[in-house]
C-alpha positions as a Markdown table, in Angstrom:
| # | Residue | x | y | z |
|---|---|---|---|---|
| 1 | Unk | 14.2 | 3.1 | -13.5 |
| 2 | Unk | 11.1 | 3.2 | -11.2 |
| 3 | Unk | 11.7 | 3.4 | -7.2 |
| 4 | Unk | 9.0 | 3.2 | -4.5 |
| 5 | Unk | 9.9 | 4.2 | -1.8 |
| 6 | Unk | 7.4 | 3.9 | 1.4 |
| 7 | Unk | 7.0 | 5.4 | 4.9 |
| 8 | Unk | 4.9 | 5.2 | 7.9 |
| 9 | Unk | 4.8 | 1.9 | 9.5 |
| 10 | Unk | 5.2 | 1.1 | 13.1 |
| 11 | Unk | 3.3 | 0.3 | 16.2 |
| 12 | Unk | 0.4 | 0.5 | 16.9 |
| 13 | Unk | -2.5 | -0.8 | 19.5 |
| 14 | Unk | -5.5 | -2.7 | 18.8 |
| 15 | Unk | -8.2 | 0.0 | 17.4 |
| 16 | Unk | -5.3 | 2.7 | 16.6 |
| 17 | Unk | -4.6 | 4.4 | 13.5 |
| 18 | Unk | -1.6 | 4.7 | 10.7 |
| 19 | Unk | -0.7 | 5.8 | 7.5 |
| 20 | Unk | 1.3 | 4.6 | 5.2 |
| 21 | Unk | 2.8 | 6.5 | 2.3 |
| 22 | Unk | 4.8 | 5.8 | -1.5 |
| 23 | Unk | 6.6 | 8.1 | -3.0 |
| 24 | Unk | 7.1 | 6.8 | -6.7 |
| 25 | Unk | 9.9 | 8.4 | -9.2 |
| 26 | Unk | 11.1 | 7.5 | -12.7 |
| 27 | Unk | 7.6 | 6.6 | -13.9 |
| 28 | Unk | 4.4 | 8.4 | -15.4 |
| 29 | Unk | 2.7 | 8.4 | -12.0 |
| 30 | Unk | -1.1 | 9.6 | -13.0 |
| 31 | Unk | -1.6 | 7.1 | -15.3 |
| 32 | Unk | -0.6 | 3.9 | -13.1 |
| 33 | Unk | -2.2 | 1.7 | -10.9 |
| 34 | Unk | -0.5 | 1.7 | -7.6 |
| 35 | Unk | -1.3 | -0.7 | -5.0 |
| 36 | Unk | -1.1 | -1.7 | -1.4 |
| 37 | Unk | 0.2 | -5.1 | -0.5 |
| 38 | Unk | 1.5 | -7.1 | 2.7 |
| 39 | Unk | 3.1 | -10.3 | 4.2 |
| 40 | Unk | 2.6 | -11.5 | 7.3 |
| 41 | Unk | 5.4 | -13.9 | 8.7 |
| 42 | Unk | 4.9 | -17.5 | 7.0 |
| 43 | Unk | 1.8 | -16.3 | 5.2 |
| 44 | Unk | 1.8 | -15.0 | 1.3 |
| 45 | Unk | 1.9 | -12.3 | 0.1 |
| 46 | Unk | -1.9 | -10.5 | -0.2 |
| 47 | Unk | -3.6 | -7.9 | -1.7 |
| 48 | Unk | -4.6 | -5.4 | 0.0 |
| 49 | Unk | -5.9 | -2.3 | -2.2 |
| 50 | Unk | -5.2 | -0.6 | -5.3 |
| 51 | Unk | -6.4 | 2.6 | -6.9 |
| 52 | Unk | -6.6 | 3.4 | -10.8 |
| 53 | Unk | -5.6 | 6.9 | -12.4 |
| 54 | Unk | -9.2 | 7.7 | -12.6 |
| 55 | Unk | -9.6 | 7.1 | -8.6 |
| 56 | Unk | -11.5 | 4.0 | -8.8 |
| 57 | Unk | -10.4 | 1.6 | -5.8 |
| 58 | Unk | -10.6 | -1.9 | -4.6 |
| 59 | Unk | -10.0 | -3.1 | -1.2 |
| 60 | Unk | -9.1 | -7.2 | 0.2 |
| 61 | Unk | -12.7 | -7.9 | 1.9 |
| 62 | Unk | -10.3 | -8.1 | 5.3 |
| 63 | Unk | -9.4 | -4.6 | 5.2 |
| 64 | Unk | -12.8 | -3.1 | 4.2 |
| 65 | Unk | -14.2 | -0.3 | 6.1 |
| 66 | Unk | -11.2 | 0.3 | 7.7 |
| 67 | Unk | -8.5 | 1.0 | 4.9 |
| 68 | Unk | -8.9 | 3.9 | 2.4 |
| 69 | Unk | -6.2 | 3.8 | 0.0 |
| 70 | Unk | -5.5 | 7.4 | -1.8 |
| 71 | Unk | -3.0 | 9.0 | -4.4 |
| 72 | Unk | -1.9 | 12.7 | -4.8 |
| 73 | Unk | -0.7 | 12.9 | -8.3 |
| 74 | Unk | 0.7 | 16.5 | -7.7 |
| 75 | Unk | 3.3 | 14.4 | -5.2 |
| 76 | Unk | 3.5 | 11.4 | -7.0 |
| 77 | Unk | 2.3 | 9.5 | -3.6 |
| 78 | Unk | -0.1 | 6.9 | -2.5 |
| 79 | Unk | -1.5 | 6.4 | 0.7 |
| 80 | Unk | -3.0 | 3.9 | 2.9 |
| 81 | Unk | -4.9 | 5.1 | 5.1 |
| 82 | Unk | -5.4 | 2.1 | 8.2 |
| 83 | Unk | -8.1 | 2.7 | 10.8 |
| 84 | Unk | -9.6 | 0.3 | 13.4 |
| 85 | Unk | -6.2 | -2.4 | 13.2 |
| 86 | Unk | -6.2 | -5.6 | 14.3 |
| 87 | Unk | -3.3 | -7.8 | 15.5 |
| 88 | Unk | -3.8 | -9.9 | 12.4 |
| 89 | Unk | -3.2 | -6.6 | 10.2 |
| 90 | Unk | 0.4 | -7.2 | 11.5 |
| 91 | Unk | 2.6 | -7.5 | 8.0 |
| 92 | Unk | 5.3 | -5.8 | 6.2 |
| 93 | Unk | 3.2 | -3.5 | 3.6 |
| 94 | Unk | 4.7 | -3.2 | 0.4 |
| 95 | Unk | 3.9 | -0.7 | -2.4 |
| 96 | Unk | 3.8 | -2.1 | -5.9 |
| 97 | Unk | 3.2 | -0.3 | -9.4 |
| 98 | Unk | 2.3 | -3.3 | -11.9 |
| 99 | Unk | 3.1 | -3.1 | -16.0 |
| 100 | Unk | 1.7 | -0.2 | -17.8 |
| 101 | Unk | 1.8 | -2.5 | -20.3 |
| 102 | Unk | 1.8 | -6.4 | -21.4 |
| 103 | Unk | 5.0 | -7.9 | -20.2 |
| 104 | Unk | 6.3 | -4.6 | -18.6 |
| 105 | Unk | 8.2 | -4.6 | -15.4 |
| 106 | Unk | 6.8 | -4.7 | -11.9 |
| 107 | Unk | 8.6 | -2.5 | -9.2 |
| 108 | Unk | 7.9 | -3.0 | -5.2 |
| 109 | Unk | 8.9 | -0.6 | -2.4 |
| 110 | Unk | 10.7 | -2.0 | 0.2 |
| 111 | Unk | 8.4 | -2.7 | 2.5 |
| 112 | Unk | 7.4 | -0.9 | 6.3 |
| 113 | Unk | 6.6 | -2.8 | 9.0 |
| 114 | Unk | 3.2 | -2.2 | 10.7 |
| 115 | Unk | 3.0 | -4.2 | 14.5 |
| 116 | Unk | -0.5 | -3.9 | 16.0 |
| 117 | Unk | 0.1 | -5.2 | 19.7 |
| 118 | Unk | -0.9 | -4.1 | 22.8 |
């Protein structure tokens, strides 16, 4: 059984700064793909970065420049790192570990709200 769990979210004002962070157990950590995404009331569910074992990252265009998403295998974390927010970064950010393999299970945190407001 794999469990995210995720930490960090709150409020924030326009230009301010917050990480997030996912503790992951009950999987082989180093060798996953571990991703950032987030909801937004009465919007889907999006994207919003992902880092492979090797370190290699992608980011939503939206979020790039200004999110850096990071793992620490020793901690079996990953972080998302959000600088320069916006009001319309304002979501519920969810940590997700897709299949290791074909037709493998899925497992999501669940989820930390991040408010960007003045």
């Amino acid at each position: 059984q794999v469990q995210l769990v995720e930490s960090g979210g709150g409020l924030v004002q326009p230009g301010g700064s917050l990480r997030l962070s996912c503790v992951a157990s009950g999987s082989i950590f180093s060798i996953n793909i571990m991703s950032w995404y987030r909801q937004a009331p009465g919007k889907q569910r999006e994207l919003v970065a992902s880092i492979n074992s090797g370190g290699s990252t992608n980011y939503a265009h939206s979020v790039l420049g200004r999110f850096t998403i990071s793992r620490d295998n020793t901690k079996n974390t990953v972080y998302l790192q959000m600088n320069s927010l916006k009001p319309e970064d304002t979501a519920v950010y969810y940590c997700n570990r897709p299949p290791i393999v074909p037709g493998g299970n899925s497992y999501w945190g669940q989820g930390t709200q991040v408010t960007v407001s003045s």
